[in-house]
C-alpha positions as CSV (number, residue, x, y, z in Angstrom):
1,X,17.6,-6.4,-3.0
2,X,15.2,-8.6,-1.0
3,X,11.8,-7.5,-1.1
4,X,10.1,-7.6,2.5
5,X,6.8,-9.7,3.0
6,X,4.0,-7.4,4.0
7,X,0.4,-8.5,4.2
8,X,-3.3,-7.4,3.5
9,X,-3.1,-5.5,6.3
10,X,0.3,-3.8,5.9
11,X,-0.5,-2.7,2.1
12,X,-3.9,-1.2,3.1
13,X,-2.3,0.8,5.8
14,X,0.5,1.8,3.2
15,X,-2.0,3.1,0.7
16,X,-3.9,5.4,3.6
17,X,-0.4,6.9,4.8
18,X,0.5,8.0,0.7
19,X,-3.3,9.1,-0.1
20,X,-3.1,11.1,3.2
21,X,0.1,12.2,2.0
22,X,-0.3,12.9,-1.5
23,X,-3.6,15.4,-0.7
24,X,-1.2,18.0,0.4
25,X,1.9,16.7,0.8
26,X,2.4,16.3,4.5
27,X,1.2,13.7,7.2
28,X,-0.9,15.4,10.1
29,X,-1.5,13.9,13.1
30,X,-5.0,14.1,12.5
31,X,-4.9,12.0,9.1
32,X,-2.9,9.0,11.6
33,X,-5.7,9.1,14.2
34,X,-8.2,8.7,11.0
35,X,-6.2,6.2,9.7
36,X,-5.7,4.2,13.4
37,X,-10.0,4.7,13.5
38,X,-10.3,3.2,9.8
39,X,-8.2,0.0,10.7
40,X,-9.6,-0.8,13.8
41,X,-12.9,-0.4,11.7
42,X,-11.7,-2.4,9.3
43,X,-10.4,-5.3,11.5
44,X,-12.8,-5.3,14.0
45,X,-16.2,-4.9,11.9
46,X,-15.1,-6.0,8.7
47,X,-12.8,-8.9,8.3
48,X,-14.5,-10.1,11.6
49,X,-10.9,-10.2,13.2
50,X,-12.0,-8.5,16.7
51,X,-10.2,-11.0,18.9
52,X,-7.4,-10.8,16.6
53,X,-6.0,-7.6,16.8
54,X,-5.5,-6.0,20.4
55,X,-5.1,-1.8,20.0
56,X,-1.3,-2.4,20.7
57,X,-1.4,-4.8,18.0
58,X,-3.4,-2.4,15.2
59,X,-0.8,0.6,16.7
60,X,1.9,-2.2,16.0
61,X,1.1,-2.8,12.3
62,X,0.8,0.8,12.2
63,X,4.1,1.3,12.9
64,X,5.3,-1.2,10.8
65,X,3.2,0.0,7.6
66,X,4.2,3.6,8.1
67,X,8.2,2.8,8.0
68,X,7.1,0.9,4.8
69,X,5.5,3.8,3.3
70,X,8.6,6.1,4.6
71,X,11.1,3.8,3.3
72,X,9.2,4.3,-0.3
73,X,8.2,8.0,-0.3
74,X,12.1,8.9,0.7
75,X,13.2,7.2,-2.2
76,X,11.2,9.2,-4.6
77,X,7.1,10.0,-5.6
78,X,7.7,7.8,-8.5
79,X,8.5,5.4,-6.2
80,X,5.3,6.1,-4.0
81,X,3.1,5.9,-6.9
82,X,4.8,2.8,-8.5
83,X,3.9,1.2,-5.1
84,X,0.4,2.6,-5.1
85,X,-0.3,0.8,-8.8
86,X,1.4,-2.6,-7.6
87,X,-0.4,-2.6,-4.4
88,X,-4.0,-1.7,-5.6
89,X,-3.2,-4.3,-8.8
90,X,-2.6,-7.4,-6.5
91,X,-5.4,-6.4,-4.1
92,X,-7.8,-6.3,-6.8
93,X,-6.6,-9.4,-8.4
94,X,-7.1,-11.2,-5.1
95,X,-10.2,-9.6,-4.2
96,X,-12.6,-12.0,-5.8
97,X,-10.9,-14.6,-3.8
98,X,-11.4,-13.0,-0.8
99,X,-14.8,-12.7,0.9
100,X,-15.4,-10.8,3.7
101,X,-18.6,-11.1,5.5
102,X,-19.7,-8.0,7.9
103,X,-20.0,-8.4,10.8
104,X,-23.8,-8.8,12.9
């Protein structure tokens, strides 16, 4: 099976939706709205990227992050968790390449 190319900002939104999950085992409405508040931080404050990403744009790789996340968690939790270790492993390898400066 081809694997499906999802980037920094996919696999960060992936690890919110199964944390929020994984608390209690179900996905509120309230932990989305949380989630849509931390990337827009994230995007607009963060990686400096405020021009970048419209609110249709952040709800767009929202969506696109959360059928990810489904697609795994309906497969199995061992799946889910397997996902969680890969994803936090190449995000730490890669975070001493990355700098991000906050924004002023």
């Amino acid at each position: 099976m081809l694997e499906k190319k999802y980037d920094w900002v996919d696999r960060t939104l992936f690890l919110m939706f199964a944390y929020a999950h994984i608390t209690d085992w179900e996905l509120a409405d309230s932990e989305r709205e949380v989630i849509k508040s931390k990337t827009d931080f994230i995007l607009k404050n963060i990686d400096g990227k405020e021009d970048d990403y419209s609110s249709d744009q952040i709800e767009l790789k929202m969506k696109i992050a959360y059928r990810y996340w489904n697609e795994i968690q309906n497969e199995s939790v061992d799946d889910v968790l397997s996902e969680l270790q890969k994803i936090a492993g190449e995000m730490k390898s890669k975070a001493g390449s990355i700098m991000i400066s906050p924004k002023k």
